[in-house]
N, C-alpha and C positions, 0 to 999 in steps of 0.2 A: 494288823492283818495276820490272817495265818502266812509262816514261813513253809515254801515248796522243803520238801522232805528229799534225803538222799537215805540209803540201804548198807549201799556199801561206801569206805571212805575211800578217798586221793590219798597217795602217797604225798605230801607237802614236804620240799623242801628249799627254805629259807638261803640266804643269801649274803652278799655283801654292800656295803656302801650306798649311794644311794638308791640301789634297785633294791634295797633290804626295807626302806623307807616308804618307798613307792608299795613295795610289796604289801604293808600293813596299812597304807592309804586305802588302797586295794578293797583289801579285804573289808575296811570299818565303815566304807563309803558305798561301793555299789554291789556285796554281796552277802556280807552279815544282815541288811535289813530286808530281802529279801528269800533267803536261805538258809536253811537248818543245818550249816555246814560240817561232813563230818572230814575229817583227815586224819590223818595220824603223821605227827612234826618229825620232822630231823632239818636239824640246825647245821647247813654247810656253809658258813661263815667261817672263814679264814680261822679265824681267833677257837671256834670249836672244833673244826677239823685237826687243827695244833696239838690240841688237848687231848683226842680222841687217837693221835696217830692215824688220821684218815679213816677209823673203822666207821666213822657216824657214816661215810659217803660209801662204802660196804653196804654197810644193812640199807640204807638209804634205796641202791640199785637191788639187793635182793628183795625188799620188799614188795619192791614196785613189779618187780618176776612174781610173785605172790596174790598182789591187788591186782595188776594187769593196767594199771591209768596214775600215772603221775604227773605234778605238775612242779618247776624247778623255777627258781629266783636267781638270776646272773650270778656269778662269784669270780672271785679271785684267783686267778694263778699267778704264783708268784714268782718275780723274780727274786734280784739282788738289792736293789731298793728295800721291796718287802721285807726281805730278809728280818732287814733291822728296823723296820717300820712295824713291824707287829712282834718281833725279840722271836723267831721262830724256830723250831728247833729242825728245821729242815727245809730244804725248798719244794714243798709239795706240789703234786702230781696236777694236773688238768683235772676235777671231777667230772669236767662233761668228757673228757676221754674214759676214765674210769669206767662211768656209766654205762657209752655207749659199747667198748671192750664185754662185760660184763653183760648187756644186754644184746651182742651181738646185733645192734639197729644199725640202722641208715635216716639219714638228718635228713628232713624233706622243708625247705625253704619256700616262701612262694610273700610277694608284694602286700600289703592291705592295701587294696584299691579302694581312692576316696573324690567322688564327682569335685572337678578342682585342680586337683595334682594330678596333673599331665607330667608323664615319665618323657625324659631325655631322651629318650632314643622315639621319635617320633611316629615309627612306623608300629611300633608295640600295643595291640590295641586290645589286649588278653594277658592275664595274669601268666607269667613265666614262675614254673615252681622248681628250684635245684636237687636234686638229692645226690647228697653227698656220703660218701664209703664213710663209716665213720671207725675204720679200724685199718691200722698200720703203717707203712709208707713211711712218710719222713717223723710221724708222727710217735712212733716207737721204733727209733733206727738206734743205732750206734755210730760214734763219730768221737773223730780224735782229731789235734795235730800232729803231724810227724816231719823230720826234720832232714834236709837234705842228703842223699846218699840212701835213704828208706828204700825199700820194695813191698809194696802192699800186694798183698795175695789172697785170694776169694778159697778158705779151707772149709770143706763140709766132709763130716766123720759118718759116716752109715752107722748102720746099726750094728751090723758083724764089724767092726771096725776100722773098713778100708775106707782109705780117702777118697777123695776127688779137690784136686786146687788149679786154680785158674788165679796167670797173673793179671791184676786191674793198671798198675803203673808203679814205674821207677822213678822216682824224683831225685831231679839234679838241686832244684832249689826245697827248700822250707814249704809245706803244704800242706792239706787237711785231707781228710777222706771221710766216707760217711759209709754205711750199710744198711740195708733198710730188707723188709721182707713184708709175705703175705700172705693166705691160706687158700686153699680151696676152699676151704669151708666159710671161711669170713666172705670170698667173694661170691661165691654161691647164692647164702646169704641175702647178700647185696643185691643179687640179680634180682632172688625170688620178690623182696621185698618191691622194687622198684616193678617190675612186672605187677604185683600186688594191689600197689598205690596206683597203676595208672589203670587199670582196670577200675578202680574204688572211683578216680575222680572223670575218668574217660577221659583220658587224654594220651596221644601219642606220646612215646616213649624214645629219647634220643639219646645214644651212650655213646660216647669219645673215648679214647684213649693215644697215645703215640707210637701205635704197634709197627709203625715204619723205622723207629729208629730202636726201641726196647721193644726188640725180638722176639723175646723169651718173657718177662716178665709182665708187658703192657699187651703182648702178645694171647698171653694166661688170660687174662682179663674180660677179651673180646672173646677168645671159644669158649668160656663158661656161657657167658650170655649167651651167646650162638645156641647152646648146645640148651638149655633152659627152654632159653624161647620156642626152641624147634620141637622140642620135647611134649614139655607140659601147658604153654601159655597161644601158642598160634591161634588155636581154631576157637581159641576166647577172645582173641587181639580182633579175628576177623567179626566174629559174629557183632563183637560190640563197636564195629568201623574205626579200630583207631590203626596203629601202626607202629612198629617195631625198627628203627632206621642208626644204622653204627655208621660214626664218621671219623675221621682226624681230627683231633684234639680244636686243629690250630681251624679246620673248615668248618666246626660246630660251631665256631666264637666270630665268622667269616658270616656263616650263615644267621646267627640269633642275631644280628643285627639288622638282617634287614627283613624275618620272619616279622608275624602281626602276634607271637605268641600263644599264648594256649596248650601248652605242652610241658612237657613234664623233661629236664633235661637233666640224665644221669651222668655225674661224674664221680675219679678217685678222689681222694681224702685230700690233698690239697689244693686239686683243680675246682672241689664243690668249695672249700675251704676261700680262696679267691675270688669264685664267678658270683658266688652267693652275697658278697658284700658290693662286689661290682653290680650286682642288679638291682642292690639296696639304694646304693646311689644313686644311681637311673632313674628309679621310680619315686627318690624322696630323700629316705633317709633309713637308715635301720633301725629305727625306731618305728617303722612302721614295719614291717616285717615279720610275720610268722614264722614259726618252728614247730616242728614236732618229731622228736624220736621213732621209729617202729623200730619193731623186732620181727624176724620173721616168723614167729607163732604168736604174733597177735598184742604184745605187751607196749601203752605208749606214754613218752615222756615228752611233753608240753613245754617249749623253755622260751625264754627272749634271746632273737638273734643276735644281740649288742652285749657288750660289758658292764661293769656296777657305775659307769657315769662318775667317775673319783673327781672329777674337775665342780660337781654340782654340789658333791657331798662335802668336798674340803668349803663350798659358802655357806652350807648347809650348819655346818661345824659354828661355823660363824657367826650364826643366826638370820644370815641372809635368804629373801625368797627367791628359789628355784622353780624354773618353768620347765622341770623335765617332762617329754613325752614318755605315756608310759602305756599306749598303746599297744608294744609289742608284750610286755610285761600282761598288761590284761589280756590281750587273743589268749594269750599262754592259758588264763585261770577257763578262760570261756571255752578253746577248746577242751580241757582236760573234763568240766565240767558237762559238756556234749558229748563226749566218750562215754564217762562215766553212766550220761544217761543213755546212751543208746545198748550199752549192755549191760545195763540193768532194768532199759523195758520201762522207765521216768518220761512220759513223753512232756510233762510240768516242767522236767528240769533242761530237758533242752530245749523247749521252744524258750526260758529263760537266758538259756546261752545266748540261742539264735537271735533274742529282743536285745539282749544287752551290746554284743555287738553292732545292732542295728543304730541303737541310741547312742554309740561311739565313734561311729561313722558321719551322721548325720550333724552328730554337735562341731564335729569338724567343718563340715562341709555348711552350715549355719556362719560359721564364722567366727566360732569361740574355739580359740587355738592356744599352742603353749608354744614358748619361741623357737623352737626349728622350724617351726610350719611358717613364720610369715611371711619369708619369701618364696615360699614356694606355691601355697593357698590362693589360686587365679581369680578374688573377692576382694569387690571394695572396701565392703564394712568388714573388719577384722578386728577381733577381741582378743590381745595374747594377756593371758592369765598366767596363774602358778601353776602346780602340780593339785596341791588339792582342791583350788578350785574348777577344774574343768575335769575332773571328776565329779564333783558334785554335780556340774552341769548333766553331767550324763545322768547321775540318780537324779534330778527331777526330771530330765526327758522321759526313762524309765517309770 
């Protein structure tokens, strides 16, 4: 059969461990025989990033500024383990930090909903989507220990030279400190995007923070948004009936529990970093779970919300068959490939997103599954398969 045609390419880039495996299941099973795919590769597997001194995950995120639609395979950050488990010459950086830094985005998380898998929190009867700050906070801080008898001091130098210091504590015992920052512009950013997304998917918009107790910084936070929303986004929020609503951190986490969902809940970088795996569990597993990068001019990075699966890959190693879900890994290819076609004017290539999705849903919800689902799957007759073959299932549903 003729292959559906693409214009312009994805940025593609490759991964680690088992989600590196999955990744070329992927592609050889339910989208090379259907698709003229074009991308252009960078390889951010541990072992090439090493090599490159991290520039492959450089051009990697500028390129994707350049195409405007990318799509990313789990990877590695490493630790101390790592270290000497790949002989590295460094302990490198987060690339999905890199990235998002670099593309100045915001992480927008949200459930794959599958007739069946009923989420934990009973009253949730609508897809909850998180987005998460994806720049700063604990995630680019400073941190030391210091050692009894220290006085730690908050020193900021102007620019004609004068100071300003503020002391944080005197420690009698042995202790740690940390520092951490933010921009205007990063949160800004942040606002517009999320304002952005919920206008794209119509859905109210709900931002937290702990401006009762960080005054000044969590404080920052909330009048950006304020001052945004009142701005440029109001008389959009209203016309399209959604709604704009800022609460306590600790009364949004009060409150999503006993909402029915449907909205769009914005958080900073560790609090989306947290709720986002907390509502992965609730609804399943993170493996079922979407992601997508934006940037606030338009540019977007498609990823899996989970890790490269190291526990699947070391039987993989072995020659043993792995029953990994690789659901969140394909949404990744299918959204990036439904971007790609909607700005490029492809209506062949998205309604093939839109089917391939559908035929990944439905093979679940049939009863051919891979082993996280079978206790969760609400079906008698259940099928748990390996990795490649319930992909396959999906290319003959397709």
């Amino acid at each position: 059969m003729n292959k559906i045609k693409m214009t312009t390419p994805l940025v593609e880039m490759d991964g680690d461990e088992m989600t590196r495996i999955i990744w070329k299941q992927i592609k050889d099973i339910v989208i090379l025989p259907f698709v003229d795919l074009k991308t252009e590769y960078f390889d951010l597997g541990l072992i090439n990033r090493n090599e490159t001194n991290d520039q492959v995950t450089i051009d990697s995120a500028n390129r994707t500024k350049e195409l405007g639609v990318a799509v990313k395979c789990a990877t590695i950050t490493p630790n101390a383990q790592r270290m000497t488990e790949y002989n590295l010459s460094k302990m490198w950086k987060s690339p999905n930090g890199t990235i998002r830094a670099m593309l100045d985005g915001t992480v927008f998380r949200a459930p794959i909903i599958v007739d069946g898998i009923d989420p934990f929190v009973t009253t949730w009867k609508k897809p909850i989507t998180i987005a998460r700050h994806a720049y700063g906070d604990v995630y680019r801080d400073t941190e030391m220990r210091v050692d009894a008898g220290c006085k730690a001091e908050l020193l900021v130098t102007f620019p004609d030279g004068s100071t300003k210091k503020q002391e944080i504590f005197t420690f009698q015992d042995d202790g740690i400190i940390l520092g951490m920052h933010n921009t205007d512009k990063s949160i800004a950013s942040f606002a517009r995007s999320c304002f952005t997304y919920a206008l794209d998917i119509k859905q109210s918009l709900w931002f937290a923070t702990k401006d009762t107790i960080s005054k000044t910084y969590d404080h920052r936070f909330k009048d950006i948004f304020a001052e945004i929303f009142e701005n440029e986004y109001k008389d959009k929020f209203e016309s399209t009936g959604i709604e704009y609503f800022y609460t306590l951190i600790d009364d949004a986490v009060a409150r999503i529990m006993k909402c029915e969902g449907g909205i769009l809940w914005a958080c900073k970088n560790y609090d989306g970093d947290v709720m986002s795996d907390m509502l992965a569990s609730a609804c399943g597993s993170l493996a079922m779970m979407s992601s997508v990068l934006v940037s606030p001019d338009g540019k977007y990075e498609y990823e899996a919300a989970h890790g490269t699966v190291t526990r699947h890959y070391y039987k993989y190693l072995k020659g043993e068959s792995t029953s990994t879900n690789p659901m969140a890994t394909l949404f990744a290819w299918t959204g990036a490939l439904r971007k790609r076609a909607q700005l490029d004017g492809l209506s062949e290539l998205e309604d093939f997103a839109n089917r391939l999705e559908k035929a990944s849903i439905e093979t679940i919800e049939e009863g051919t599954i891979t082993g996280d689902l079978k206790s969760l799957l609400k079906k008698e007759k259940k099928e748990v398969v390996n990795t490649e073959n319930f992909l396959k299932a999906i290319a003959t549903k397709l």
